[in-house]
N, C-alpha and C positions, 0 to 999 in steps of 0.2 A: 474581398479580403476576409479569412476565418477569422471570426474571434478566438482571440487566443487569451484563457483567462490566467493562465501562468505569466506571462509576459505582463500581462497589467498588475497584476500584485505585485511582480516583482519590478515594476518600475515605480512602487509605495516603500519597497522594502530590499534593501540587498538581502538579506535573505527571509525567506517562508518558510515559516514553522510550522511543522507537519504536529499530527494527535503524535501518542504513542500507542503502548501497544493496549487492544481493546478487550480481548482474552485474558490477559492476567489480573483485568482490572475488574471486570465480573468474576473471576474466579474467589480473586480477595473480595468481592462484595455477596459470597455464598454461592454460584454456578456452579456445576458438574460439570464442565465441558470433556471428560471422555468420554467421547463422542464421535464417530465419524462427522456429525452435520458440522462439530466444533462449537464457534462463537454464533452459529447460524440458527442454532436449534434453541437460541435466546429470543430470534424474532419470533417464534414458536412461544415458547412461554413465559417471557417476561420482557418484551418490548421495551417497557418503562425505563427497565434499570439499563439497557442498552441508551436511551435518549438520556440517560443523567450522565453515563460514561462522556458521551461528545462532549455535553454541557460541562463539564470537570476539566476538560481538556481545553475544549474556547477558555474558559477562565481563568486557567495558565498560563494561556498567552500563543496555545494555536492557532494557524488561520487557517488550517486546513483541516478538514475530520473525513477519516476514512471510513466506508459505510460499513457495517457488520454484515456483507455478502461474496467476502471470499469465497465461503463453502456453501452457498448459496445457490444452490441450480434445482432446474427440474428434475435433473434425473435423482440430484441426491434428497431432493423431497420426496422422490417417489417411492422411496424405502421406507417414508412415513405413513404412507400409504392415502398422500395430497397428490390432486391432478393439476393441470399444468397452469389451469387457471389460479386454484390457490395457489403453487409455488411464484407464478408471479406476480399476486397480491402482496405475497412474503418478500421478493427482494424491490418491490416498489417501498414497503413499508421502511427499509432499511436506508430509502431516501428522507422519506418524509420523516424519520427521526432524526437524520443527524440536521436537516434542513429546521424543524421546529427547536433542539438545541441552538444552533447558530441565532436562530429571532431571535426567540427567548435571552438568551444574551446580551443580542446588541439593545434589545429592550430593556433592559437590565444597568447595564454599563454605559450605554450611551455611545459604544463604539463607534467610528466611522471607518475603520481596517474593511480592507477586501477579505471576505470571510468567502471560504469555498468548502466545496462538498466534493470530494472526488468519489465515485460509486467504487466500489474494489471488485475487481476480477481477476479472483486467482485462477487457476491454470488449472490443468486438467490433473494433474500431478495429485493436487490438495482431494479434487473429486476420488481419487483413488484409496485415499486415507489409508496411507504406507509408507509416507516420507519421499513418496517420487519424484518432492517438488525440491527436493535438496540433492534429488538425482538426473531428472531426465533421462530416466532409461525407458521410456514408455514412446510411441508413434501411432500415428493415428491418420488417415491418409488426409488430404490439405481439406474438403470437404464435409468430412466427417468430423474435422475439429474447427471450422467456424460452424455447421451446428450443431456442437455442444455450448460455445459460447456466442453464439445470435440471442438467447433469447434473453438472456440476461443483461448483454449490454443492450438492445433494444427496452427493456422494462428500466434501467437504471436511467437512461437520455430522457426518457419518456414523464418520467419521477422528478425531474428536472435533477440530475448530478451535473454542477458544473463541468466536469470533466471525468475521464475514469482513470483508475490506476491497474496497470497491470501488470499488477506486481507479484513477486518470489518467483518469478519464473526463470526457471531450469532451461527450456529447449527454445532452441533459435527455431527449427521450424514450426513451434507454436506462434513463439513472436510473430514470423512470420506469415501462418495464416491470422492473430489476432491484424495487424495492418490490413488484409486484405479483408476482413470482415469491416476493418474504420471505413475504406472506403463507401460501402453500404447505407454509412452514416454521416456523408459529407461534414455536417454540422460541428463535429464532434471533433476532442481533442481529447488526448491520453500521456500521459507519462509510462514508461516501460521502467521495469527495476527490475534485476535478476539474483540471483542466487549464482554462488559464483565456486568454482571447484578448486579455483587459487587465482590469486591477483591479476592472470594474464588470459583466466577461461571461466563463462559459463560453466554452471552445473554437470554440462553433457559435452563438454570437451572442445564445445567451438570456442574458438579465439574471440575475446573481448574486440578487437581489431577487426575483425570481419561481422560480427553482432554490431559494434557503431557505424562501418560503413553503412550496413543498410537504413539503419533505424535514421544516421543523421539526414538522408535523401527525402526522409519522407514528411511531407508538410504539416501530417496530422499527430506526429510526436513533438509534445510541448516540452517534454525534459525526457531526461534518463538517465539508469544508473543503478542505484542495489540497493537491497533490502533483506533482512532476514540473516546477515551474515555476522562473525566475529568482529568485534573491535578491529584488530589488528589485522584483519585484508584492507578494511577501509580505504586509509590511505594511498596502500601503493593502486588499488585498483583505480581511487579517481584523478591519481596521476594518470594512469593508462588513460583514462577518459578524456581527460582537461585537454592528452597532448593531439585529442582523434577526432575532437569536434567541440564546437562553439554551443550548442543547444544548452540548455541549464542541466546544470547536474543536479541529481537529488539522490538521497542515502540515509534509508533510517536500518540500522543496526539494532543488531540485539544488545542485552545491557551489558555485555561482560559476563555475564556465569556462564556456565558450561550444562550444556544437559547429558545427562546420564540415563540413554535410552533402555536400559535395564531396570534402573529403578524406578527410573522416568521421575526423577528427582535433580534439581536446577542448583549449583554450586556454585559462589562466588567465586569468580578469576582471582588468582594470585596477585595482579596489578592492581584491585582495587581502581581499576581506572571508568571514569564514567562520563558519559556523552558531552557532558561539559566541559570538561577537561578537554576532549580533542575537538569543541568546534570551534579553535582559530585553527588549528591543523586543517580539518577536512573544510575549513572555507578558503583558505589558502590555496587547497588543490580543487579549486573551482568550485564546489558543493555549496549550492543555492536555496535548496528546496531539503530541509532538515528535521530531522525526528526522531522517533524510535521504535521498534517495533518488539521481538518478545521480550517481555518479561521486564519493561521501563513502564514508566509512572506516570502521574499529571506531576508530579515534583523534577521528575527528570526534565519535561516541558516544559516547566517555570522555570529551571536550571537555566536550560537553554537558553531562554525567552530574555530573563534577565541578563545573559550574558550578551545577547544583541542589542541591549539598550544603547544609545551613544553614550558614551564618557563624557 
């Protein structure tokens, strides 16, 4: 029988509250993230303030912390001009920081919450650093893209991540060599989240409905579901989800602004609406496993957080 570390928190918790997003929160704590490496090129030069992000976020009332290795791979440290051994020194590190937040914590707090680390493994998209991951128009033949990502999810299992996320992914046949590399790692258990082109399609035009067929068959996806998307796909997307399979849903959205790839300047939505507001909505259409991702807060977290308290 796997362990399956999603299923036990969530038999503590109808739902699990994901960090939010870990870029904006270095950003407003002084980071330069234009950057191809992104939020990666922090395990580079200032670790520290990456391990207070997590720890800001557990003390909001996360239980889960995403690692800072989205953009995290060999090939994209090798423009650093780091060989394969540093760069997987650097996405092990981005274990052992969100793992030393989390103690640090519950040693703090006295918690006894199931607290998890999921490793992040963004897609091959993010490595291109040109917004491919909100497109999938990129292909890669099925072994050439488990290894670009073998060595990363082998260095994240290894760092102890309870589990990995692989998430904002755009392309189904990424999904589907990222499963055929989980095999490699019996042990191991993943949530899949995708980036979505409307309510009813992935990024790259497959059907949400033929994306769950597969994902639901396979033992070693613990949840699934989106990330990286508008408020307002939310909804109707985890309808599509709720009515195509039982696996737990998970969904952390952006905060509502809008980006303006021109000025590359972030605008508050007209709705003014925010993550708290719709989580009885998106928990009603099944959405288990909850959070946010750019450009939301450890306040948006506590938002949440607070709002799943019992009455």
């Amino acid at each position: 029988m796997q362990h399956d570390p999603v299923a036990q928190a969530l038999a503590e918790n109808e739902i699990l509250i994901l960090d939010g997003a870990l870029a904006t929160e270095l950003e407003a704590r002084g980071c330069n993230l234009a950057d191809a490496l992104w939020s990666a090129k922090v395990l580079m030069e200032n670790p520290e303030l990456i391990y207070q992000v997590h720890y800001d976020y557990f003390a909001a009332g996360a239980r889960v912390a995403i690692t800072a290795s989205y953009q995290a791979t060999p090939q994209g440290f090798a423009a650093r001009g780091l060989d394969e051994a540093q760069s997987l020194q650097l996405i092990a590190r981005s274990v052992e920081l969100a793992r030393r937040a989390r103690d640090d914590y519950r040693a703090a707090s006295g918690s006894q919450a199931a607290l998890l680390v999921a490793g992040s493994v963004g897609p091959y998209g993010a490595f291109l650093a040109n917004g491919a991951e909100y497109r999938g128009d990129y292909a890669l033949p099925d072994e050439e893209m488990k290894a670009f990502h073998r060595p990363r999810v082998q260095e994240l299992l290894a760092a102890g991540a309870d589990l990995l996320a692989c998430e904002t992914l755009p392309s189904f046949a990424e999904a589907q060599a990222l499963v055929a590399l989980l095999a490699e790692f019996p042990g191991a258990q993943a949530w899949f989240s995708f980036t979505l082109r409307d309510a009813q399609h992935i990024s790259d035009g497959t059907p949400l409905r033929e994306v769950v067929a597969f994902l639901h068959a396979q033992p070693q996806v613990a949840a699934l579901g989106i990330n990286c998307v508008a408020l307002e796909q939310v909804t109707p997307a985890l309808q599509q989800l709720q009515a195509l399979t039982d696996k737990p849903l998970v969904v952390y959205p952006n905060s509502g602004e809008q980006y303006d790839a021109t000025t590359k300047t972030w605008h508050s939505a007209p709705s003014g609406c925010t993550l708290h507001d719709k989580l009885p909505e998106w928990h009603g259409a099944g959405a288990r496993l909850i959070g946010g991702c750019c450009r939301t807060t450890p306040q948006d977290i506590r938002a949440i957080a607070q709002g799943c308290q019992p009455q």
